[in-house]
Every structure is written in C-alpha cells, then in structure tokens.
C-alpha positions in Angstrom: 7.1 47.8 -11.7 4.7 45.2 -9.3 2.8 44.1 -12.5 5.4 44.1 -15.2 6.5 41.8 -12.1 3.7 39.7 -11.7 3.2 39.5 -15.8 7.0 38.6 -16.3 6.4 35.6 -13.6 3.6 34.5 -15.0 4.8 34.4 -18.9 8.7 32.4 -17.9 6.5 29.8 -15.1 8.8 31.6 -12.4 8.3 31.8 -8.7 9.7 34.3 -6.6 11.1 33.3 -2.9 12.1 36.1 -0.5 13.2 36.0 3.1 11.6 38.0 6.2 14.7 40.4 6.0 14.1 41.5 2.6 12.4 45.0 1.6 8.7 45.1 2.4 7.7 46.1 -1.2 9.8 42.5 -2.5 8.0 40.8 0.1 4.8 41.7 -1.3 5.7 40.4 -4.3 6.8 37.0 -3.5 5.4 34.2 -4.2 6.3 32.7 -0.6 8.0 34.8 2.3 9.7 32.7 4.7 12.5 31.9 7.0 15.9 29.7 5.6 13.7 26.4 6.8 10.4 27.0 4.6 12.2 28.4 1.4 14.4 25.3 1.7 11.1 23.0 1.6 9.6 25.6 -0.9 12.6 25.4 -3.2 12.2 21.8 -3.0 8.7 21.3 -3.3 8.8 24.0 -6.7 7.4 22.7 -10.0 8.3 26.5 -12.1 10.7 26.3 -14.5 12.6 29.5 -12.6 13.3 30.0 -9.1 14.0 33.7 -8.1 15.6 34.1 -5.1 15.4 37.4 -3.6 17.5 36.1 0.0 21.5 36.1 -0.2 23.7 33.7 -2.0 23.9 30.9 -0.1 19.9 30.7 0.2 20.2 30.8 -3.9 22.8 27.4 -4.0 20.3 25.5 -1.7 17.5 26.4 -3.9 19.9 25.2 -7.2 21.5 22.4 -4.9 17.4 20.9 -4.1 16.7 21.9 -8.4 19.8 21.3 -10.3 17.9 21.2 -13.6 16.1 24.8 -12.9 17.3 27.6 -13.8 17.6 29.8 -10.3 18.4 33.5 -10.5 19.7 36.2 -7.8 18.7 39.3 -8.1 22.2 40.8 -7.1 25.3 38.6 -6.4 27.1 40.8 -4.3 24.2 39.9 -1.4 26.4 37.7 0.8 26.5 36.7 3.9 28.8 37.6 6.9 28.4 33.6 8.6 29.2 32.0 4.8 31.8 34.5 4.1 33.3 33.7 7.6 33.6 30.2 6.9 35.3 29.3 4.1 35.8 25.6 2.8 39.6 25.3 2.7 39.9 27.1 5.9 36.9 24.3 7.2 39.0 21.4 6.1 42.1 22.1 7.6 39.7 23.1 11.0 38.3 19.4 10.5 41.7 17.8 10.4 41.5 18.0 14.2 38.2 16.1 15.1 38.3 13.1 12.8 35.1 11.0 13.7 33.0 14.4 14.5 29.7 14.0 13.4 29.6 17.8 11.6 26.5 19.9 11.6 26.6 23.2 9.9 23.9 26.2 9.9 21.9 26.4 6.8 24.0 30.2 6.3 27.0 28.3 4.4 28.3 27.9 0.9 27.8 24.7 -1.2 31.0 23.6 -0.7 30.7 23.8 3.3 27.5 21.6 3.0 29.4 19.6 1.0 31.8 18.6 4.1 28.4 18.2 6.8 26.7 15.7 7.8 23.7 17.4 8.3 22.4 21.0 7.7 20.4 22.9 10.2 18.7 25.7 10.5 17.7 28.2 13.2 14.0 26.8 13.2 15.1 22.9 13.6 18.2 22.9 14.8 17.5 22.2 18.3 15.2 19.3 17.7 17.9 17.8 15.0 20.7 17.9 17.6 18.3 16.4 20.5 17.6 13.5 18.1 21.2 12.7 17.8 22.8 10.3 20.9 24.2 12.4 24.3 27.7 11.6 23.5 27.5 12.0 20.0 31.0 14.3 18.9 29.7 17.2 17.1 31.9 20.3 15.3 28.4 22.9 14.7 29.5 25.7 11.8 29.8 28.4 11.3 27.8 30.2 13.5 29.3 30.2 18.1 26.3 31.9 19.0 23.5 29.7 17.9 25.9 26.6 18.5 26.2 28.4 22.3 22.7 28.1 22.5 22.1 24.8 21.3 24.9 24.2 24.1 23.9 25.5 26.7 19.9 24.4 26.4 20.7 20.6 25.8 24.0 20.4 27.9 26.1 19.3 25.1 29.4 19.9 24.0 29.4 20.1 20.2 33.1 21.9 19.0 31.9 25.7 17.6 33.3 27.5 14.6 34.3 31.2 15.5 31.5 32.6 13.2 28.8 35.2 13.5 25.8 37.2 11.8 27.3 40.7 11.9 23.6 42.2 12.4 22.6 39.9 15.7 26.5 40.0 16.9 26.5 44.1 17.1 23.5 44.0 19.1 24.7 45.1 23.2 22.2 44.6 26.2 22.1 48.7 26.6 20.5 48.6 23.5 17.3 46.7 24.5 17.6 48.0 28.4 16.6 51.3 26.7 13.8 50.4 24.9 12.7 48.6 28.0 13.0 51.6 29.8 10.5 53.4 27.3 8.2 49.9 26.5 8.0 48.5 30.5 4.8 46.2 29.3 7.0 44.9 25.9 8.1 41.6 25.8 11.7 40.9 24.1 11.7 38.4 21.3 15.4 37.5 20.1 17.0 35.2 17.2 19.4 32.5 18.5 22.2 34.3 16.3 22.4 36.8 19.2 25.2 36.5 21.7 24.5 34.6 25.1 24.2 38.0 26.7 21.2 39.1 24.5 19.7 36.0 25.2 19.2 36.0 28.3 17.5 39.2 28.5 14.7 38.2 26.2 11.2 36.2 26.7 11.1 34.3 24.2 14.0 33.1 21.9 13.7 31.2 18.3 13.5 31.7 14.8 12.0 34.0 12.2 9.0 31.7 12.0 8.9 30.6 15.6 9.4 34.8 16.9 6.1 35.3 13.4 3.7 32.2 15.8 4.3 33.3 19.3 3.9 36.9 19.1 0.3 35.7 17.1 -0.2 33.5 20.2 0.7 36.0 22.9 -1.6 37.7 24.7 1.3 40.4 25.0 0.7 43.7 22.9 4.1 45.1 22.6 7.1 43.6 21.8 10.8 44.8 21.7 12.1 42.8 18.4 15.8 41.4 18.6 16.5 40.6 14.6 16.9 42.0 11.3 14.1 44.5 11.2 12.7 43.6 8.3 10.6 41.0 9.8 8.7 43.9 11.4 6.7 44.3 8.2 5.3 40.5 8.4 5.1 41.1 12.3 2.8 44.2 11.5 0.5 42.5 8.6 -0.3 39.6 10.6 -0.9 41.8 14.0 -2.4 45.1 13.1 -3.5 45.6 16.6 0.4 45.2 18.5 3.4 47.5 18.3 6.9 46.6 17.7 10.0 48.1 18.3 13.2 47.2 17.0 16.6 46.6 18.4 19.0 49.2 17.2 22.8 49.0 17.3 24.2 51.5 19.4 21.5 54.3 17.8 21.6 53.0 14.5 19.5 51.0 12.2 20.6 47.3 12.6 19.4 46.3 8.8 21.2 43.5 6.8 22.6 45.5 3.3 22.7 42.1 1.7 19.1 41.5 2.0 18.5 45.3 0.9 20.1 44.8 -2.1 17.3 42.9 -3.6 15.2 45.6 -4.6 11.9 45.6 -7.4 14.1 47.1 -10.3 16.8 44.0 -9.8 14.1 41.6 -9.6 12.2 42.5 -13.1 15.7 42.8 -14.9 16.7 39.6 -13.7 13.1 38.0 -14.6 13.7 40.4 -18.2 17.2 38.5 -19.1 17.1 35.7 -16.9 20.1 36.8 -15.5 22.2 36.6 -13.2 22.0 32.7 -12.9 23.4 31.1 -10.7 25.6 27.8 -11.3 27.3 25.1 -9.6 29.2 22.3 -10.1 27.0 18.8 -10.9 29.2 16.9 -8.8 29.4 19.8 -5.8 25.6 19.7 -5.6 25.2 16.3 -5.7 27.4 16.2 -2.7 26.1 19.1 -0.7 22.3 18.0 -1.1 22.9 14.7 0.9 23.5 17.3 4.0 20.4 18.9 3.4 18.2 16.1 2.5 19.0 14.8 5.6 17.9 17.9 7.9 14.6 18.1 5.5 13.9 14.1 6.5 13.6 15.3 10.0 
C-alpha cells in the first residue's frame, strides 16, 4: 500500500500533508508532518499540481483557500472538527452584531466562511506573538476556541471577548488524570497544548503548541514526559527522541485520540490519489475573502 502510495504521488505531481495527530503509518508517508502553522506555510509554499490533505476539513479549505487553482483532496470528508463545527458562520454574525469595531481574530480550527468574517487567523504556535503585536487597548472578539483565547488572556493581561468553543479531546482532559500519572512518573515533566482548560494548564511545565511541545522536549535535559495532547504526536515525540519516554494523558481511563484525524487511513489515501477524489471545492469569491485573514497571520 506505502509504494503504490509513493508511485501514485509521484506519477499525478501530488504532495501529501498530514498533521501530528494523524496515524503513525500516514505520517510516514507524508511528504511534510506538521502542526496547523507549518502545513499552512507548506500549503502555500507547494508547486504539485495536487495537495493531499490527510488533517480535517478545515486544514483542507486553507490549503485550497492559499491554492485555489490546485486541485486539493481529503481523504475522508466526514473528518471534522469539534472547534469548526462549534462555530458556525450565521451563528458568528449575529454573535458579531454586538461588538461592532472589534478587531476579530479567529483560531486557524474554523471553516472558510468564519475566516471570511476575521481579521486575522491564528494559530496555536503564533497566536501569542500576533495578539502582543496588536495595541493594549485594541478590542478583540478571539473564535472559536475559550480555552486558548483564556490563555492568551491571562498571559498578556488582555481582555479580548471569547467564543464559547472547545477541542472536545483537550476539553475532556481533568487534573486527576495527569495527578495519576504523576504519581507513577514523579521525575516526568508535563507538556500541555493551550486548547486545554486553565486548570490543566496550570499543572504543566511547559505549555505551547505541537511544534513548540516537538523543540523543547528535544531541548530538555528532562527524560520523561507526561504528554497533555492528541496522542498521536507521541510517534514524532518517539522518532525524534529514542532515548525519552512518554506518557499520554488519558480521559478518565480512556484513550483520548481525535476520530477525525483517525479517519485518514493508507487505504483512503491511495483511493483518493487513484480517482482524485474526494476534492474539495469552494466558492472563488469565499476564498478570495477568507485568504486576506490568513495572509495576514502568515506576514507575521
């Protein structure tokens, strides 16, 4: 399956993007493996004639939205997202009527037509640094997701007006499921993603993104660490650092995977390169007016 794969990409000029939370076996595959702020510069950066995007459906628009003449397939288009789904656009508007004036920055996990409505998109890995750069008293609405826009909050002292939206992986974490793996891992240090609640937070070491979680456990002297995030970063976690363990944060004794990322499985993938199907499409006009948002968080 792997080299009917790799042949299928190289015959159609395709490229294959995957995110941290997708199967180990897809990762290995990819072209590039990244977080939602490295695909976005991958997807725009792309000279193949196809973009695959093995990710969830909102990471597919941006990748159409920064390539509106490529052709960009998903694997499976039932793999959503529980922040996008949360916020939908006509729901958005009417929330908007109430801050007219609000500068309005919305999380890279949104549809096209809630980047349409921003300002600027963010993501996890530069959202802090894009809301520092704007003025103190700057009005912000942040979308869709409370908990990273509480912790954007809370480490700049602003104020920015939060959509009641969450990651349904990071928000089922609970502190008694990383007290007990502390109990068993004393010497671990606790790495979390922003996504999780305030509570999480502030029992880990070190907070930030996918990629920012992937260059300070490689920097750490540390040699265990208790991982707060879709697990599947654990297999890029593992590859880079043979020598450390990791441990990942359950949800109350369960697995605490993202289904929409498992759905992007090997088989999916070399139908979809087969038939070039499913594509995904979007409206010219839409994308023209969603890519302004997210040109302006990738000039920063």
């Amino acid at each position: 399956m792997k080299e009917k794969i790799l042949r299928l990409k190289k015959e159609k000029n395709a490229i294959i993007l995957a995110h941290y939370y997708t199967r180990p076996e897809v990762q290995e595959i990819a072209d590039f493996v990244g977080d939602s702020l490295a695909l976005s510069q991958k997807a725009a950066a792309t000279d193949a004639d196809i973009i695959l995007f093995a990710g969830v459906h909102f990471m597919a628009e941006t990748a159409k939205i920064l390539n509106p003449t490529k052709k960009v397939l998903i694997p499976d288009f039932k793999a959503s997202c529980s922040l996008a789904d949360g916020c939908r656009a006509q729901a958005f508007g009417k929330f908007l009527e109430d801050y007219p004036g609000y500068t309005v920055l919305s999380y890279i996990n949104c549809s096209a037509e809630v980047k349409a409505m921003s300002d600027i998109i963010v993501t996890s890995g530069n959202a802090l640094r894009i809301v520092q750069s704007l003025p103190q008293n700057e009005k912000i609405v942040f979308a869709p997701d409370r908990n990273l826009g509480t912790y954007i909050n809370r480490a700049l002292n602003r104020n920015m007006v939060l959509w009641d939206g969450s990651c349904c992986v990071h928000d089922r974490i609970l502190p008694d499921d990383i007290l007990e793996l502390r109990v068993s891992h004393p010497a671990a240090q606790v790495i979390a993603h922003p996504e999780c609640p305030t509570d999480i937070l502030e029992l880990a070491d070190f907070t930030g993104s996918t990629a920012a979680m992937l260059k300070h456990v490689a920097a750490s002297t540390c040699r265990e660490f208790i991982v707060a995030t879709e697990p599947g970063i654990l297999f890029e976690l593992q590859r880079q650092n043979p020598d450390k363990s990791f441990y990942p944060v359950q949800a109350g004794g369960i697995d605490n995977v993202c289904e929409h990322m498992k759905l992007n499985t090997l088989d999916n993938i070399c139908r979809a390169l087969e038939t070039e199907q499913p594509e995904l499409l979007l409206d010219p006009e839409l994308m023209d007016k969603a890519r302004k948002s997210i040109e302006r968080m990738l000039s920063y």
